[in-house]
C-alpha positions, 0 to 999 in steps of 0.5 A: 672635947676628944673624950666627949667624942670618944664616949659618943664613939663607944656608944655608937659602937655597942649600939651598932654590934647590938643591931647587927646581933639581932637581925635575922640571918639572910644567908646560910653560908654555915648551914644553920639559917631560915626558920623562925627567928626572934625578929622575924617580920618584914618591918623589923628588918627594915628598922634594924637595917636603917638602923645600922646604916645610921649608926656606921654613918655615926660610927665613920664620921666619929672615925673620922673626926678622931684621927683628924683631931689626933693629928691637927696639931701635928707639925710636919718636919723634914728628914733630910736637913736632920743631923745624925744623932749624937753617939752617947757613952755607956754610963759606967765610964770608960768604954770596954775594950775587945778582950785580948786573951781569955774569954769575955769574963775575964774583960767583964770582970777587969772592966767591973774592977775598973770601976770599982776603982773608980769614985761612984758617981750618982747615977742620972736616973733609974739602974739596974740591981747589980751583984756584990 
């Protein structure tokens, strides 16, 4: 029903960017409107002007109808009784300690040591390429 709706939806939508492209220009704000256009006559106007009134009646009631249906089966949930979230391990095992002398490489390196050491474990789900 939602995909029907939304095809209804884009419809109304390209229908109703035709209608507003071919109706005459009223203003001038640019400095290019007035004289002859395409749709030139009185009863043209009117029937482009019903026209996109119907259809952005159409186009707000789809609106409409979309969102209420993306939320209807919504559950409301509270924040307040909610637990703070269990804090996870990285997956390489043993965490890594601050370095106590030299730089960051040389902890990386002993940590990469560490669990070269170790027995690989599979992996729980996708990894990164690592370097030999």
């Amino acid at each position: 029903m939602q995909t029907v709706v939304i095809i209804v939806h884009l419809m109304i939508v390209a229908v109703l960017i035709g209608a507003v492209l071919l109706q005459k220009s009223e203003g001038g704000g640019l400095g290019m409107g007035g004289g002859a256009g395409f749709m030139s006559s009185r009863g043209t106007a009117n029937l482009l002007t019903r026209t996109t009134a119907i259809l952005a009646v159409g186009f707000f009631l789809t609106s409409l109808f979309l969102s209420w249906y993306a939320g209807y089966d919504r559950k409301p949930s509270s924040i307040i009784g909610a637990g703070a979230p269990a804090q996870q391990q990285p997956a390489g095992g043993a965490p890594v300690s601050a370095p106590t002398s030299g730089g960051i490489l040389d902890s990386l390196k002993k940590a990469d040591q560490q669990q070269g050491q170790q027995a690989p474990a599979a992996p729980a789900g996708p990894q990164a390429p690592q370097s030999q």
